[in-house]
C-alpha positions in Angstrom: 139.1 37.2 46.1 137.5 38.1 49.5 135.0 35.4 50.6 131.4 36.3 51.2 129.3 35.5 54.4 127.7 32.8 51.9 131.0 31.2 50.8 132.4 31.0 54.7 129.0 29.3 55.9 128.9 27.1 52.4 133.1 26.0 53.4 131.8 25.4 57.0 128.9 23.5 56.3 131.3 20.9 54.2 133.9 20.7 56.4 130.9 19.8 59.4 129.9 17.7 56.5 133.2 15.6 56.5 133.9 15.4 60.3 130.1 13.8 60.6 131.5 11.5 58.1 134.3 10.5 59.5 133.1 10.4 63.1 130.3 7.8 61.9 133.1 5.7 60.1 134.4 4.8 63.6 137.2 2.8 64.8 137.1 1.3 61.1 138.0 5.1 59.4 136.6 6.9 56.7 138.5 5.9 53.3 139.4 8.9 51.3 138.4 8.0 47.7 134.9 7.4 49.3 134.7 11.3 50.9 136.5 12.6 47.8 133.7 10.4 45.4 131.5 12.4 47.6 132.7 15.8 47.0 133.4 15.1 43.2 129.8 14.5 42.5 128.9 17.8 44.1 131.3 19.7 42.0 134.8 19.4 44.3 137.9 18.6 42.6 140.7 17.0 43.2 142.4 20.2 44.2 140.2 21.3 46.5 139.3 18.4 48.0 143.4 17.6 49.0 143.4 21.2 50.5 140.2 20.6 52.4 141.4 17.4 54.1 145.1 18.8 54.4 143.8 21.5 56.5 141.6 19.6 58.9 144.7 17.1 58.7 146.8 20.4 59.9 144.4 21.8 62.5 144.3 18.5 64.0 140.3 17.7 63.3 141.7 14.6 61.4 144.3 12.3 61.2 145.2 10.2 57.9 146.6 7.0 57.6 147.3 5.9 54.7 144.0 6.2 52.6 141.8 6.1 55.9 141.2 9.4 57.8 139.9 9.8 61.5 139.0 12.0 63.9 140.8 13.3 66.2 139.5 13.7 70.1 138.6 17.4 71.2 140.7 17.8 74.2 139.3 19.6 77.3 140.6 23.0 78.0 141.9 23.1 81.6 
C-alpha cells in the first residue's frame, strides 16, 4: 500500500510528537512504556509503536537505554 499525502503528514506529525516528548524529558529520559501508553490510547500498537521508535532509534533522532530514550544532538553541517 502506497501512502497518501495525509498518511505521510499524519506519521510526521507523531514522530515530531515523540521527539517533543522526549526533548522535554531532559537529562532524566523519556521512559518507553510512558510514550507507548501514549500511542496505545490513540490507537498505536505494540507493533507499530517498536517500529516507530526503532527507526528514530536507527536514524539517530534517539537513543535507548534500557527503557529510557533520548534525543540525540543535531550536529552542524560543516
Amino acid at each position: 500500500m502506497t501512502p497518501t499525502p495525509e498518511h505521510v503528514k499524519a506519521l510526521r506529525a507523531v514522530l515530531e510528537a515523540i521527539l517533543e516528548a522526549v526533548a522535554e524529558a531532559g537529562p532524566t529520559g523519556a521512559p518507553g512504556g510512558v510514550i507507548y501508553a501514549a500511542l496505545m490510547a490513540q490507537g498505536c500498537s505494540l507493533s507499530q509503536y517498536q517500529s516507530l521508535m526503532d527507526g528514530l532509534v536507527s536514524v539517530r533522532r534517539l537513543r535507548r537505554q534500557g527503557d529510557l530514550y533520548f534525543i540525540v544532538p543535531v550536529r552542524a553541517s560543516v
